[in-house]
Each structure stands twice: as C-alpha cells, then as structure tokens.
N, C-alpha and C positions, 0 to 999 in steps of 0.2 A: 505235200511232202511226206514220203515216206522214208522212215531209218530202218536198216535192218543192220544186224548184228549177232554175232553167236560170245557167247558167255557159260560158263559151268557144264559146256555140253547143249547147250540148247539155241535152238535157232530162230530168234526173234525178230519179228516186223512191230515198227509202231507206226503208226498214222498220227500222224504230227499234230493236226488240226482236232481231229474227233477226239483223240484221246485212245482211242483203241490200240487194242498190245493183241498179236498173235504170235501164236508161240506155233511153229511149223515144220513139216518134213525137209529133206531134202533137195527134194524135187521140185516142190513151190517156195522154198528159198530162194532159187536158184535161179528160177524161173521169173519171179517177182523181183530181182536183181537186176534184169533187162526190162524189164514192164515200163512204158510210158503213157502216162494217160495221153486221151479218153483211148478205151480198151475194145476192140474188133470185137465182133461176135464170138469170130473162133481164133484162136491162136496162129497166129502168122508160123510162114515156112520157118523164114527167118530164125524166129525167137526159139523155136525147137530144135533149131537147128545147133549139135555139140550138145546134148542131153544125154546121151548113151549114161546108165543102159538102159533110159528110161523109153518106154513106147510109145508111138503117136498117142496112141488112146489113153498111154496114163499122163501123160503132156496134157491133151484136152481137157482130162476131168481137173488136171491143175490148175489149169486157165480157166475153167466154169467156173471154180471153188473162190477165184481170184476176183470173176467177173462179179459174183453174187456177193464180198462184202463189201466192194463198190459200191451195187448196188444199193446195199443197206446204208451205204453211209459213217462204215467203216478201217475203206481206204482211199487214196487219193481225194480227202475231202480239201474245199477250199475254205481258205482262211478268212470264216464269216466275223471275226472281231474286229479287223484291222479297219471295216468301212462301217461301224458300228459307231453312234455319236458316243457310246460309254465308254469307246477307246479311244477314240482319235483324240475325243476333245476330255482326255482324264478329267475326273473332279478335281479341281484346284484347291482347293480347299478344304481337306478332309479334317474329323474330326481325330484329336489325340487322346488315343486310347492305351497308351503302355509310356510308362515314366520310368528311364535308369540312373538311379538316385547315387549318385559319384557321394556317399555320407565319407569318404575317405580320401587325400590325396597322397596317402604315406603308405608306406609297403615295411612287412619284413621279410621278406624276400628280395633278391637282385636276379631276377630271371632275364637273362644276357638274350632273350629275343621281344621282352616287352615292348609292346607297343604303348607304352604308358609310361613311357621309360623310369622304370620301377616305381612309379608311384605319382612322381609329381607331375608327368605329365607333361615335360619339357619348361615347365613354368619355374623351377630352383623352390618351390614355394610346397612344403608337404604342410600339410592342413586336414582337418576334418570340417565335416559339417555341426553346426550347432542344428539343436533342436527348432530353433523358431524359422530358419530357412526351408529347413525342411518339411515345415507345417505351410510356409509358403509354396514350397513344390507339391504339396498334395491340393492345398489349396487352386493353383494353378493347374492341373490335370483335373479334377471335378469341372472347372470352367469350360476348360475347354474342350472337352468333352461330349457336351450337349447333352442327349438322349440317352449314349449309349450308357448299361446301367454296368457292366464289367469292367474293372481297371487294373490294369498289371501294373505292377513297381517292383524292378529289380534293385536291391539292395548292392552296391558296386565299389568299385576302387581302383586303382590303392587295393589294399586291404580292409574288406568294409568291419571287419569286428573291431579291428581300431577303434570306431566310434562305435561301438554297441552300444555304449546308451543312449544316444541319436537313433539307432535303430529301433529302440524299444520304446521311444517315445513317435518314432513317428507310428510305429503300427497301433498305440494305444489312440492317437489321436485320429488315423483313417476311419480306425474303427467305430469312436465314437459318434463321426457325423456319418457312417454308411447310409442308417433309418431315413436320417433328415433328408439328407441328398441324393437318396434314391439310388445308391451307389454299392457296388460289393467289391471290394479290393481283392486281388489275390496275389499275394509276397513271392518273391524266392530271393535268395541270396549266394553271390558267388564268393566263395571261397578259397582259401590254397590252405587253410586249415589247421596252421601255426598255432593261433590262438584257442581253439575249441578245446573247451573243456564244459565238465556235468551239466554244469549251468547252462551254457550255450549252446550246447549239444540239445537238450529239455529243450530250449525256450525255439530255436530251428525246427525243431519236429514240432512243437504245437503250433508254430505259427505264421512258417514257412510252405507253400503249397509245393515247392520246389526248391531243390537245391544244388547247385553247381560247384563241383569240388575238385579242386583241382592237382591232377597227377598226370604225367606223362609217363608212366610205365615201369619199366624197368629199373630196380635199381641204379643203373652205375648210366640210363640215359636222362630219369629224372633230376641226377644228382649234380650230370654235368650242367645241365642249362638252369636250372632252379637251387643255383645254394642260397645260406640263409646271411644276412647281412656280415657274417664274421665266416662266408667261404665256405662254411659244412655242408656238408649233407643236408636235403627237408625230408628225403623218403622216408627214413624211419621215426622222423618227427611226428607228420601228418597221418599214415600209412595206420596206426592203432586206431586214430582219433575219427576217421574217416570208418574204418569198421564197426564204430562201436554207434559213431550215427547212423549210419545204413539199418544193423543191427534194430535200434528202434525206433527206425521212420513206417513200419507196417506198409500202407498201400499207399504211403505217399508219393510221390514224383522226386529222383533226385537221377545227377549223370556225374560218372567222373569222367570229367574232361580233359584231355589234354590236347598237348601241341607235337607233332613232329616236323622236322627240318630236316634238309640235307645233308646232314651232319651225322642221322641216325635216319635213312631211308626206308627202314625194314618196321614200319610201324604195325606191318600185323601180327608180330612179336609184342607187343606193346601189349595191344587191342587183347591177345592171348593171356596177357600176363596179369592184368588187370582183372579177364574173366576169372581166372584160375583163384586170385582170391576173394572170389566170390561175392562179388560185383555185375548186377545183372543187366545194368543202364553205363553205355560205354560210348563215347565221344572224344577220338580220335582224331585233331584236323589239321588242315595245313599251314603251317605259319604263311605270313603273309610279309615282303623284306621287300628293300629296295634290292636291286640287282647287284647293288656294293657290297651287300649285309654279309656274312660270311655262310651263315648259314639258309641265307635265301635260296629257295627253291627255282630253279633253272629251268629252260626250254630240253635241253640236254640230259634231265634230269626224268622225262615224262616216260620212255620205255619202260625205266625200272618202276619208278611209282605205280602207272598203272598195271604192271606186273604184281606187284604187291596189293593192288588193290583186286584182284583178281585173284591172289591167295588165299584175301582176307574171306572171298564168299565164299571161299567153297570150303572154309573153316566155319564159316556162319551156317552154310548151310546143314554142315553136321551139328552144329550146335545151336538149334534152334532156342536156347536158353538164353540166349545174348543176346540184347536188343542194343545193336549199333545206330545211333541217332543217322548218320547222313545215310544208311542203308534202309532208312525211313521215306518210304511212296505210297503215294495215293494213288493208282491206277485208275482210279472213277474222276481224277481231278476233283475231288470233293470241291476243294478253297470258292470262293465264291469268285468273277471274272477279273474283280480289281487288284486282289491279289496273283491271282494267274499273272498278270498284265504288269504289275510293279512291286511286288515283293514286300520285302519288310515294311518298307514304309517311312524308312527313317530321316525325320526332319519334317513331316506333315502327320503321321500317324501315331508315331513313334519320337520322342527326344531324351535328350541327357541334359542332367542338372547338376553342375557341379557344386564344390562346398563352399566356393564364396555367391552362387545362386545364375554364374548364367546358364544361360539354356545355349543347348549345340544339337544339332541333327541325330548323333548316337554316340557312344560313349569314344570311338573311335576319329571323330572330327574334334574334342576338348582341346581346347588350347591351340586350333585352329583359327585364327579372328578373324578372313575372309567367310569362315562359317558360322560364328557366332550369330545365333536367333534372336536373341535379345535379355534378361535380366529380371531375374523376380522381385529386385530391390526396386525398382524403376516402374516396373509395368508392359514393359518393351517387349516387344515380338514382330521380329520381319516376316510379316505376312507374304511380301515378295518372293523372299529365299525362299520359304517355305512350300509356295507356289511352286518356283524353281526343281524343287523336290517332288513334291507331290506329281509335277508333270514327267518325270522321267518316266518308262518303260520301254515294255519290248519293242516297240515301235519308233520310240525316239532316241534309242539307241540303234545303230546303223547295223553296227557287228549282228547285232541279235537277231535283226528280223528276216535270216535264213540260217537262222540255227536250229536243228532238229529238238533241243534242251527245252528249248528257252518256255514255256507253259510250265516247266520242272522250276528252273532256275529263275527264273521272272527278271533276267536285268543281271545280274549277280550284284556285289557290294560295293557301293558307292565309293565309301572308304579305300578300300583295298585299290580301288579304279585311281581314287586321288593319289594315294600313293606310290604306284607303280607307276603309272600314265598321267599323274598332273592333271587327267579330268576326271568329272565323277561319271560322264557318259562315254567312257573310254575303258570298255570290259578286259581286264587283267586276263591276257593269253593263257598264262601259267594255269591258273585259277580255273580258268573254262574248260581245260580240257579235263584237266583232275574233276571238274563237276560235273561232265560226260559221259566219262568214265564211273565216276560213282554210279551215278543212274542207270548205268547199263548191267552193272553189277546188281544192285537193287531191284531193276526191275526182273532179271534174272530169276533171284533169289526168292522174289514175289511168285512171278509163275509157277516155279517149282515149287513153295508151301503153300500155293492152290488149289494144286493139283491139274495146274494146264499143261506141267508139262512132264506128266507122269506114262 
C-alpha cells in the first residue's frame, strides 16, 4: 500500500508497510499514481501515456528511480506483521505500566463539552481521593507491573489540585519505596489552573516531570465553553498563573492543552494565540461528542477542519519555535511493533483509578460499569476485560487494516469509538479522517525541516 498526497507545496509518497516517506517531482508523482505492482522492467505504453510535457526518456528514468526503491524495499512492501505470531496472536496479558490517578471527582470549572461531566463523572457523587487509596493505587501499579523498572502516574480529575494533599502524599510515598522496588516513578499533572498558586506552582515544577494545562485559546472562545462555576470568565483567571509556571519549569516537559469544537472551527487561530504568549509546547485537539452534542464535530464539517489544519502547517512551518503535539512523527517508526500494532494500551497497559479506588481501562471509560476492571478495596481485577483490551489492534479492527494511517494511529480511541459507535472496535469516522489529515500535515512539515524537500 502506497499514499501519496501533496501538502505545503510538496509532493509526498509513503509506503505504508516499510515506513518509508519520499518526498518527489512531479513527474514520479504522477507517474507512481498509476503504478501497480509487481513493476515491468520498463514502463508500459500505457502508463506514459498523458504525461506531456514530460519525454519518453524522462518517463523511464522515472520508472527506474520507482523500480529501484521497490527494489530496496522501500515501496510496494507487503504487510509482514499481519502473519507474524506477535500480531496475530497480541500478548494478552501485558504488563501495566502508566496509572491515571482520578485524586479528584469535583471541578471548579463547568466546561459545557466535558467529558467528565464537570467532574463527577455522571455519578451525582463529587469526591476526592484520600491518601491511603491512593497508596493503594501505587501499591497496585508496582504489582502489576512486573520487570518493568519505569511508572507513569498521571495526577487527574475533576480538578486534581482539589485534593493536593493527596497528591503530595502520594508522590512522597512512591518515592519512598522506588529503591526497595526497583521502581522510578515519573508524575505529571493535569490541570485548568484555577487553583495554582506560589506554592503549587514550586511544588509542580519540582516534582512534576510534566504538566498539562489547560486553555483553549482565545479569549472570548476559552470563556465561552470553560466558565467558572458562578458563569465568568477562567482566561484571565488561569492565563498569569500558567505563565508564571511555564516561566520556572526550565527544561521540563509541560503542553497547554486545549479543546476545539464546531462551534469555534478556526483552531489555528487558537494554536496562534497561545504561541504568541509565549507558549512553546501547544496541543490543540478535537472534542470528541455524540452527534446530538451541539458542538460535536460533524462529517460536514471535515473540508473546513482539514482546511484549517492545513493553515495550521504552513503557520508551523514558519515558525519552527512551536512545538504542536499531534504535528508530532516519527518517520523511522521508532515505537517498538506492539505499540505500532495497538496504541495506548488502555485497559492492559494503561488504567484509571478513581477516588473511591475502582479501576477502569482510562480515565474516559470512569463510571462506565460494563467497563469497570475491578477495585483496590477488594483485590479484583478482570483479567478477561482486560485481555478484551489488550487484544484489540489494527488487525482486529476491520476499518483499519486497509488504512494507509493506521502504524501512525495504531487503532485510534477506544473511548471515543464507545462513544460515537457503542463499540470500542468501531473507529469514530470523524476522528479518522482529522487523524489523516493531521499526519499528512506532519509528515509534510517533517520533510521540509529535513531537508527532503528543499
């Protein structure tokens, strides 16, 4: 399977299976457009035929140049994973390695597209976590874990500074058993930034390896969808509090994150607005709605988005100072094949613990009870479900496995899938094409700060 596609001016081939990205003239564009494998020696009448003004002989040497990264193996390669025992038959049973610790189920915020519906998570029930659960949930990520010697714990909610002192006792407690248990923890915490003040601003940078903060942009579009429990405005609440942490996180890791909708389509104004105050980590993404939601993103809606996401590179590409999370690729496919193959991970890799301690697949299935994993109180864990989880990928989802994406996207979100389409192996349309489209953007963006396609 080959994609080809033009972006920012430049005309790109990817070989689906190898991973290979060429970035090309016109001529072998155009040429490799009609290509079907296996490939003749020499270029058929046919296929030259409608090429003006190009000449038999520059035709051939296009056809060589085509026949020769075939040869190498980097086009028209076939799909050596799919009959591979480490695809077909996934590990069932992976080890959990990233914990997102819900220490929150209360908001002070009412942000009218939450998926957590402002906090409590559709339960009527706003709570925090106590400190001894959440000694349990770390407890419970060491175990399960096995071998592996790194552990993520995202700090979550709700609003998780709500319970900062939960959060500050659980990191004093990971820390203390790291040595013993051969374990090294690394934190981040998401935020909407209401609460941060000197104190919590210090104690985030020393002991946050990351941090997610959350803005949608522009004034008068973060204000409509994110007021604060009493209707106001949060931009100019957050908006100091968030500079001043950025200010002295030095080389740490942090993104301000937000959400756009259909409601405000023109997110690369957004992504703009956010660089401009001097914000150099930027994550801009799509809400995720039923088709009722008002501001759920539409089939109808996809010209213009991916119009805008197409503005947005060629804004990135002058401003190579801004580092857009989803315009984030790996052209060498770095990730090792299981990640290629099934993604996050979430509900075998990956799970969410909430603050009265059950466990759920990721923070987006909570309060889900066909999802529910099992309970830190009890001991419980559906080994089944989780199974269930761990065997999804690009293979045993249907839609995927003739999508050119899909090694990029591994599956897309289970979540997202449940909620649109009522399965988790049932990849969200909307969703797929905006992550497409990102990628063709990105990898774009890539070649041209290479230098391939200078």
């Amino acid at each position: 399977m080959v994609h080809t596609f033009q972006a920012l001016g430049v005309r790109i081939a990817v070989d689906v299976n190898s991973g290979a990205v060429h970035v090309l003239d016109e001529l072998t564009f155009r040429l490799l457009e009609r290509v079907e494998p296996p490939m003749a020696e020499h270029c058929p009448l046919e296929l030259a035929a409608g090429l003006p003004p190009y000449s038999p002989e520059d035709v051939e040497e296009a056809w060589q140049e085509l026949r020769a990264l075939a040869s190498e193996g980097l086009l028209f390669e076939e799909d050596d994973y799919i009959d591979r025992d480490k695809a077909a038959g996934m590990q069932q049973q992976a080890l959990v390695k990233a914990l997102c610790l819900h220490v929150s189920h209360d908001c002070n915020l009412r942000c009218q597209y939450c998926f957590a519906s402002t906090g409590d998570f559709g339960t009527g029930r706003r709570m925090t976590m106590d400190a001894e659960t959440a000694r349990k949930a770390i407890d419970f990520v060491v175990e399960k874990s096995g071998h592996r010697r790194n552990i993520e714990v995202d700090f979550f909610g709700g609003e998780p500074l709500m319970a900062m002192d939960t959060v500050r006792q659980t990191v004093e407690y990971a820390r203390s058993i790291e040595d013993a248990k051969g374990k090294r923890f690394r934190f981040t915490i998401t935020t909407n930034g209401v609460l941060l003040d000197d104190e919590n601003i210090d104690y985030i940078n020393r002991e946050m390896s990351n941090a997610v903060l959350s803005l949608d942009g522009r004034p008068e579009v973060n204000d409509e969808l994110r007021p604060t429990v009493n209707g106001k405005g949060s931009y100019q609440v957050v908006l100091p509090k968030f500079q001043k942490l950025v200010a002295g996180r030095g080389d740490k890791d942090y993104y301000l994150r937000g959400t756009f909708t259909r409601l405000h389509p023109d997110f690369a104004e957004d992504v703009k607005h956010i660089a401009s105050l001097g914000f150099k980590h930027v994550s801009v993404e799509p809400v995720v709605g039923k088709e009722s939601d008002p501001y759920a993103l539409r089939e109808e809606d996809l010209p213009a988005l991916e119009a805008e996401y197409e503005k947005l590179a060629a804004y990135l590409r002058d401003h190579p100072e801004t580092n857009f999370f989803h315009f984030n690729v790996d052209l060498s496919q770095g990730p090792c094949v299981i990640k290629r193959l099934r993604g996050c991970g979430a509900g075998c890799e990956y799970v969410a613990v909430t603050p009265d301690g059950d466990i759920y697949p990721c923070h987006q299935f909570v309060g889900q009870e066909d999802y529910k994993l099992g309970s830190l109180h009890d001991g419980s864990f559906d080994q089944a479900l989780s199974s269930r989880f761990a065997a999804l990928n690009i293979y045993t989802r249907p839609a995927c496995r003739d999508c050119w994406a899909r090694f990029y996207c591994s599956g897309g979100c289970s979540a997202s899938n449940l909620l649109v389409n009522g399965d988790i192996a049932v990849p969200h349309t909307v969703g797929c094409a905006l992550e497409r489209k990102r990628l063709e953007c990105a990898i774009a963006l890539r070649a041209i700060s290479s230098g391939l396609a200078g």
